[in-house]
N, C-alpha and C positions, 0 to 999 in steps of 0.2 A: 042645356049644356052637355055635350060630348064627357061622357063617361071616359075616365083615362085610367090606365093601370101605372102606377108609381111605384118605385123602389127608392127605399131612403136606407142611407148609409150610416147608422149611430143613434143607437137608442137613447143616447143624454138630453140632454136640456133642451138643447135647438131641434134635436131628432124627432124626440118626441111630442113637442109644441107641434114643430111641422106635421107628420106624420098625421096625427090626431086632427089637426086644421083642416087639412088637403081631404080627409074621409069624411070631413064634415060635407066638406064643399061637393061633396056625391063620388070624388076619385076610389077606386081600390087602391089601396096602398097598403106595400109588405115593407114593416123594418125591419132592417138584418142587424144586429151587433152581434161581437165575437165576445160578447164576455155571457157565459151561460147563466152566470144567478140572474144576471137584467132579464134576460128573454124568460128565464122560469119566473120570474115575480110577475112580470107582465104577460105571460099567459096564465095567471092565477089570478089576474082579475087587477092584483094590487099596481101600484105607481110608485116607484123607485124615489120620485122627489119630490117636494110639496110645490105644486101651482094650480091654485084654486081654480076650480070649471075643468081641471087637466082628468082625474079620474072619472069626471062623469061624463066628459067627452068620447074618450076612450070607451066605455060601455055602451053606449050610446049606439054608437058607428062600428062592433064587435064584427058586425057582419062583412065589414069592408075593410076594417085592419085588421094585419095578421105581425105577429113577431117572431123570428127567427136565427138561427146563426147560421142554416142554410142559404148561402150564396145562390145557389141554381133555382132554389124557388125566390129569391127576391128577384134574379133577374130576366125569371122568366116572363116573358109575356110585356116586361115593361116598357114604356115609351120614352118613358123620363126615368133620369135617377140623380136624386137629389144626395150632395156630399153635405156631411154633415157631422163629421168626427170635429174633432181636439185641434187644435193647433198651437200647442203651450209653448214657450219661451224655450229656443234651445240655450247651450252654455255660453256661446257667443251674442245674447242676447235677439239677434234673429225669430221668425214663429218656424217652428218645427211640422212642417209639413209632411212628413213620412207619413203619416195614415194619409191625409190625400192622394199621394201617387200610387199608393196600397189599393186605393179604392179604385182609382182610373184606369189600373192594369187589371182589374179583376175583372174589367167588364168587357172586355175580348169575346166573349158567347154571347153578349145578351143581343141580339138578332133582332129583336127589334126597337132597338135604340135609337131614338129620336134626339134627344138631347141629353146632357151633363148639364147639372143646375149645382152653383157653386152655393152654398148656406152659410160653411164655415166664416169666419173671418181672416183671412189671408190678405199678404202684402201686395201691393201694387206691381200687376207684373207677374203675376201665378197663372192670370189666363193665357198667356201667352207662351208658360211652360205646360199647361195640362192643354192648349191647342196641339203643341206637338207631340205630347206622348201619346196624343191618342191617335193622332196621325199616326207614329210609331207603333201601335199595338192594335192598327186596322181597322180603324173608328173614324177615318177619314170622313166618311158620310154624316158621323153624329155631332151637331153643332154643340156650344158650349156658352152660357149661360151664366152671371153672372147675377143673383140676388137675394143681397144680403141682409138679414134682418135685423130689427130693430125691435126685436120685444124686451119689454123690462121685466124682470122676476116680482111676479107677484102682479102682473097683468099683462100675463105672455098672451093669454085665447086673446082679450081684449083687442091688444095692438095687433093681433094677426090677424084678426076676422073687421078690424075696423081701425086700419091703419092710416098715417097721414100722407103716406104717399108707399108707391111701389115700385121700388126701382130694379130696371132689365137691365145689363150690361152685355150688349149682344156680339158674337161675331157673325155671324149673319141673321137676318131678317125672318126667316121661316122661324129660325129655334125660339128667337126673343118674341114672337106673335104666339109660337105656341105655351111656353111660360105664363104669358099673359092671359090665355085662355082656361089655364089650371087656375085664376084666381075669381074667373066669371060667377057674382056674387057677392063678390066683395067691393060696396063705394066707397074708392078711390082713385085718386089721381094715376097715372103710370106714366113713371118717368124714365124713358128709353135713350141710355148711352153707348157708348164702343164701354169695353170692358175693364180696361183701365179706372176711367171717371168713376163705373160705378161699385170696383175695386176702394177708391179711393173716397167715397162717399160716405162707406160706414166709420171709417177710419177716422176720419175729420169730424162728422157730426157726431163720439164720442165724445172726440179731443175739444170741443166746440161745450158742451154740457162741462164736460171736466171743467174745462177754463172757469165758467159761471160758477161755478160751485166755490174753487180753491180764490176765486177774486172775491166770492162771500165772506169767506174766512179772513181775507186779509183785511178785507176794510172792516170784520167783525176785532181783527186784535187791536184795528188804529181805535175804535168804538171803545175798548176797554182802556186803551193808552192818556184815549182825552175826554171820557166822560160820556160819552155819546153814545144813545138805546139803538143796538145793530139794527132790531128788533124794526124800529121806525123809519128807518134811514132807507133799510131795505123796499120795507114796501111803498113808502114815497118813493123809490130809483123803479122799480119795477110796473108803478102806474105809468110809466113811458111806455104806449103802442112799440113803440123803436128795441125795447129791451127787453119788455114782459116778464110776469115776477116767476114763472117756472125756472127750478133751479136756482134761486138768486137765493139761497140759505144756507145759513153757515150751520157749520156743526164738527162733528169732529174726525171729518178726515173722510172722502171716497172709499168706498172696496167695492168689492163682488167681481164678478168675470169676465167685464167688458171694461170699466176705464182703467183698470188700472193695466193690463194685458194691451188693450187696443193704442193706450194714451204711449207706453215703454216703445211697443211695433212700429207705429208712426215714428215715432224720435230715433228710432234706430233704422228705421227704412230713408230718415234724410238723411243719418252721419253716411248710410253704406252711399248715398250720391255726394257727398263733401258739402253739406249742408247741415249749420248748425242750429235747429229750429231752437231761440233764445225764448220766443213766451211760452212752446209746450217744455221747453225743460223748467222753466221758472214756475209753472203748473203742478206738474210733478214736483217739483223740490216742496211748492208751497204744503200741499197733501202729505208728505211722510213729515214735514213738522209739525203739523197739525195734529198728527196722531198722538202724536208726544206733549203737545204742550199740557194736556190732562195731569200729567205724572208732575209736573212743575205748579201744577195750582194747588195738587194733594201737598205739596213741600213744603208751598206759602204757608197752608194750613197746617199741617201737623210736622217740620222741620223732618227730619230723618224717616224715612219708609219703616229701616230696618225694622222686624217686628213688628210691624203693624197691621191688619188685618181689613183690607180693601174690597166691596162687594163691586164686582160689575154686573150692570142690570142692563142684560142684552149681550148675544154674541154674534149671532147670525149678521151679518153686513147692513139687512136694511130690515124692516117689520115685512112681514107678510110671506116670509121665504127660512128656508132651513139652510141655505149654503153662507159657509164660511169661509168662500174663497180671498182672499185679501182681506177679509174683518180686520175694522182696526182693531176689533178684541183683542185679536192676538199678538198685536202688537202692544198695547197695554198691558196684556197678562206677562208677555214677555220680561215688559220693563220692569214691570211691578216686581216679579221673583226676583230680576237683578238687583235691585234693590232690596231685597232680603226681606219683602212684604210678603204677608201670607194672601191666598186671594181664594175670595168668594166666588162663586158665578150664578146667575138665573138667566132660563131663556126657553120660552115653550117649544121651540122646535128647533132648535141649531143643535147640528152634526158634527161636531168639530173630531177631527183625524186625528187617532190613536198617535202619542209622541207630545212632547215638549211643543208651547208650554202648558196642555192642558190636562197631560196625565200630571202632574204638581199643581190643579187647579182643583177645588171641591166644588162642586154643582149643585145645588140648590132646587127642592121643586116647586118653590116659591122665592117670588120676592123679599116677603118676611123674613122667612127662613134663611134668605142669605146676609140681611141685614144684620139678625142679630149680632148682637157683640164685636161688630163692624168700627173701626174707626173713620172710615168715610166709604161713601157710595159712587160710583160711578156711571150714570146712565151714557149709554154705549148707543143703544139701540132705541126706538120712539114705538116700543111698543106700545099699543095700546091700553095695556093692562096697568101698564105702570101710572097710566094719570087717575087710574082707579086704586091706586094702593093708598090705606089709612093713615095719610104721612105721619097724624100723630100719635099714631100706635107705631111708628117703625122709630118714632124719634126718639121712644119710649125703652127702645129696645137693643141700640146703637151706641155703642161705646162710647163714642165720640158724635154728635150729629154733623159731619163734615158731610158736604154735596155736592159732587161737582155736574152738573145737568149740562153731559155734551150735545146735546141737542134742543135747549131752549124749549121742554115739554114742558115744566111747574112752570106755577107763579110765582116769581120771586119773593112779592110782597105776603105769599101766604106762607110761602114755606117759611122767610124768616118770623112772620108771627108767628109757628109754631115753635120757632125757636132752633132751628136748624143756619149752621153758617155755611150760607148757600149762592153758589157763583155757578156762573153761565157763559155763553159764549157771544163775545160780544153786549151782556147787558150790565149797566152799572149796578 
């Protein structure tokens, strides 16, 4: 394999999954970010966020990535230069691409530039505004690239280094051949479209996982309306070849940085063409009720919040990861204060961002320790740790033993013979 020099644009999440992948795969690759504590932590050996195989990757391949806030050494020398900033919601609901056009104007010097490799997630129809600006700023030569990922937090290396598919979204044939040859190494499929399609590929197979998920939850509330184990219903619908049981589980609510962001973009990239997509907004709608319906089973059980002291066991969005981007925690911890409940928190590795509501939240560096003197519990998150906690030393310890289990982790029948009044999602 052709040794290639790479330049990536953003030391976050996608940047540096990418980055770290590509110097596996034998590329040198330089990341630039503009924020200086990321490049000082990551040239001191450390990794800004938690994705397991991510820092010993990085050591690993030392010799071949570099990090920097230096522009002129990222783009020297390189062939490819992979975008890979933010693209967060602007106030019009829109994805706010200003770091992209930031990044495709900056690359006017890089001489030897072969192609622009899109990463971020962007709306349908961005390749054909970054074709012309770089037309406009003398890059007419450098083709443009369109492949966008699909790693999950918490098995980013994984699905990079051994993905189900890899898709090119090419404006011409040299660029999208040469993308494809940065991945030699990797078995899988590749699957080559115009850039639009595969603009609109990661956007939908979101929205596509989302749909699975919030249609869990629905038929898990009809499951509690008429008596019926979600729990069974599920994995009989999911021995269907046609359906397959990944994603088909309920629990309590989506977050983190891809459906909730990607699922809003889509629905607001059909109103901007006068189209009203009615099942990804019924998707959505299903999701932000679900985060709440928690706060209404704590009610059933102990009538009025006010004062009363609620642990949530879990913040971070899903186990295996420290971000808190969309947690429904915070939308719980939220409600809970409105409600005039005091609130507990546990969670080995969530980050959650200085401000409301989790400066008014006490943090726990146990589970025990948040239960105590607890009027009920709240499992948020399927941590691991939690199917290991002593229920009957917590039950022991718990003001009230109320439990509400948003993710179907206990057994029901154990925890109520410990004597805890304990409800789930979806099970009678």
């Amino acid at each position: 394999m052709a040794e290639r020099r790479i330049a990536v644009f953003g030391a976050g999440y996608i940047g540096l999954v990418t980055g770290a992948c590509l110097a596996e795969l034998g590329h040198l690759v330089t990341v630039r970010d503009i924020n200086p504590e990321r490049v000082r932590i990551l040239n001191a050996g450390d990794v800004p966020i938690h994705e397991p195989g991510l820092g010993d990757m990085i050591a690993r391949n030392k010799e071949r990535l570099t990090f920097t806030q230096d522009l002129n050494q990222a783009i020297t020398g390189a062939e490819v230069a992979y975008v890979c900033v933010d693209t967060p919601p602007s106030a019009s609901g829109d994805a706010d691409l200003s770091r992209v056009w930031t990044v495709i104007r900056s690359l006017t010097d890089a001489r030897d530039l072969k192609a622009v490799v899109m990463k971020s997630t962007v709306p349908v129809g961005t390749g054909a505004r970054a074709r012309a600006l770089l037309d406009e700023t003398g890059l007419a030569h450098v083709g443009y690239v369109s492949n966008p990922e699909f790693t999950a937090e918490g098995r980013a290396i994984q699905d990079f280094m051994a993905p189900d598919r890899i898709v090119i979204g090419q404006d011409n044939d040299t660029a999208g051949a040469l993308v494809a040859t940065l991945h030699t190494g990797i078995n899988a499929p590749v699957a080559t479209m115009d850039v639009k399609s595969a603009e609109m590929v990661k956007l939908a197979a979101n929205a596509l996982l989302a749909t699975k998920i919030s249609f869990a939850n629905e038929i898990a509330t009809l499951c509690e309306n008429t008596g019926a184990n979600v729990t069974d219903v599920l994995a009989a619908v999911g021995m269907d070849h046609r359906l397959g049981a990944h994603f088909l589980r309920p629990g309590i609510g989506w977050g983190g940085s891809c459906f909730p962001k990607d699922s809003e973009a889509l629905r607001q990239m059909a109103s901007n063409t006068g189209f009203h997509p009615q099942l990804l907004t019924a998707v959505i709608n299903v999701n932000n009720i679900q985060k709440r319906r928690a706060i209404q089973h704590l009610k059933d059980e102990l009538g009025d919040l006010a004062g009363k002291h609620v642990a949530l066991l879990g913040m971070a969005f899903k186990p295996g990861t420290d971000d808190m981007r969309e947690a429904p925690s915070t939308v719980l911890a939220g409600r809970l204060l409105a409600e005039g409940a005091h609130v507990h928190s546990w969670d080995p590795l969530a980050r959650p961002h200085a401000g409301e509501p989790w400066d008014s939240v006490t943090r726990f560096p146990t589970p025990q320790q948040a239960l105590a003197n607890a009027d009920a519990a709240v499992i948020v998150t399927e941590w691991p740790e939690l199917a290991e906690v002593d229920w009957a030393e917590a039950h022991s310890v718990m003001r009230t033993p109320v439990i509400f289990d948003g993710r179907n982790l206990l057994d029901p029948a154990r925890m109520r013979e410990i004597g805890f009044r304990y409800t789930s999602v979806g099970r009678p």
